[in-house]
C-alpha positions as CSV (number, residue, x, y, z in Angstrom):
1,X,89.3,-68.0,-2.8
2,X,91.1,-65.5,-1.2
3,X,95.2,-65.5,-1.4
4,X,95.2,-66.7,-4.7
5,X,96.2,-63.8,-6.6
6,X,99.2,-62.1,-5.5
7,X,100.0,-59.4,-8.0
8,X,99.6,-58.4,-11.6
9,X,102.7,-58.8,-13.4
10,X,103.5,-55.2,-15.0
11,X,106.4,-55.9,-17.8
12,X,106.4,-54.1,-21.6
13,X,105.6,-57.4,-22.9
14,X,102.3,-57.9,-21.0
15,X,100.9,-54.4,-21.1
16,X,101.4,-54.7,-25.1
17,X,99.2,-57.8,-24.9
18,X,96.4,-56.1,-23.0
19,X,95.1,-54.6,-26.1
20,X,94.7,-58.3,-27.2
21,X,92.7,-59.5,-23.6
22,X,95.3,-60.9,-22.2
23,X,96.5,-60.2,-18.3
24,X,99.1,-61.5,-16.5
25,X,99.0,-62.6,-12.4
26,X,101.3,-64.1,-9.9
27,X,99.2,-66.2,-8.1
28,X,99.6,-69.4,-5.8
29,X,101.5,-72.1,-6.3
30,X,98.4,-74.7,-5.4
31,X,96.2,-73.0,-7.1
32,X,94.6,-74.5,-10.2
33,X,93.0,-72.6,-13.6
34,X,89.4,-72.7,-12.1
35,X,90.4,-71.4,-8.8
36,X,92.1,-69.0,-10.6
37,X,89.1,-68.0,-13.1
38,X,86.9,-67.7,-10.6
39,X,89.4,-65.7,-8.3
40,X,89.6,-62.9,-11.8
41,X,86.3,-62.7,-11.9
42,X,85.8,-62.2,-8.5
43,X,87.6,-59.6,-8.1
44,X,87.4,-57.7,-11.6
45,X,84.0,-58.6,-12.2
46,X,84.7,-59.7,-15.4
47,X,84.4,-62.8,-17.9
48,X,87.6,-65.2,-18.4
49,X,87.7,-67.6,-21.6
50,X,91.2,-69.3,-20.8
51,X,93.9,-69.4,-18.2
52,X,97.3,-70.9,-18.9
53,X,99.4,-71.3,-16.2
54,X,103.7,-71.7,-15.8
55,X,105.7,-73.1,-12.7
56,X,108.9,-71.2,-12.3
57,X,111.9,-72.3,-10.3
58,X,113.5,-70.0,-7.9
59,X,117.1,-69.2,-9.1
60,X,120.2,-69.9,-7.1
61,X,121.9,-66.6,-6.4
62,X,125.5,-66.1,-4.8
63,X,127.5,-63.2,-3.9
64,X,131.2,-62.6,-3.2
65,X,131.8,-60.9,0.4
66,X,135.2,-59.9,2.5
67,X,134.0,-62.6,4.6
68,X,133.3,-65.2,2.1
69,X,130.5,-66.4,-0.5
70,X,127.0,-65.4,0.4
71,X,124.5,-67.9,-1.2
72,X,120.4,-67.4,-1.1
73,X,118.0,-68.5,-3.1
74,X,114.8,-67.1,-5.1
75,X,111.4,-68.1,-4.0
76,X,109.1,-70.5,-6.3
77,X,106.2,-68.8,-7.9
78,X,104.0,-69.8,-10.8
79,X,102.5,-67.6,-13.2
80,X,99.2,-67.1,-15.1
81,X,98.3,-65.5,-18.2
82,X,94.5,-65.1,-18.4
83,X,92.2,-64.3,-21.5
84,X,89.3,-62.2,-21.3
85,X,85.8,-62.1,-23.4
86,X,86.5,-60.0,-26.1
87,X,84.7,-55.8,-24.5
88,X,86.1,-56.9,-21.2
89,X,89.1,-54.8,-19.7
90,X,90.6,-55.3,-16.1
91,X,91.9,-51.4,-15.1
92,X,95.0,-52.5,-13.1
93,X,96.3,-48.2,-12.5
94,X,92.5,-47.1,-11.4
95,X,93.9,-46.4,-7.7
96,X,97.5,-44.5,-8.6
């Protein structure tokens, strides 16, 4: 259960859609939507109705140097967007 959440992901988008019950988390890329259920409401002590999940692709980045091209790549991570019962609310700023 633990190390399945990473992070909530904070974007305009995502905070608009929080009125709505919907929260968005990085979590781990084995993870599956009842691991991830049951890690929410774990942790926020709260009830979940649906997950949907997406696998992202980390990007191939390059950079131009005086000693030549620099390439790197992004890291893998998959995403989940998670629906509340309607009266629940996950406080994601309570410690700032």
């Amino acid at each position: 259960m633990t190390g399945i959440i990473f992070r909530p992901i904070v974007t305009e988008k995502m905070t608009a859609q929080q009125e709505k019950g919907l929260y968005a988390f990085e979590v781990a890329l084995n993870s599956n939507k009842i691991e991830i259920a049951r890690a929410i409401t774990k942790k926020f002590n709260v009830t979940v109705t649906s997950v949907r999940t997406m696998n992202y692709k980390g990007k191939t980045k390059s950079q131009m140097t005086k000693k030549g091209k620099f390439a790197g790549k992004r890291s893998h991570f998959k995403k989940a967007i998670v629906m509340l019962k309607e009266g629940d609310k996950i406080n994601l700023f309570e410690n700032v």
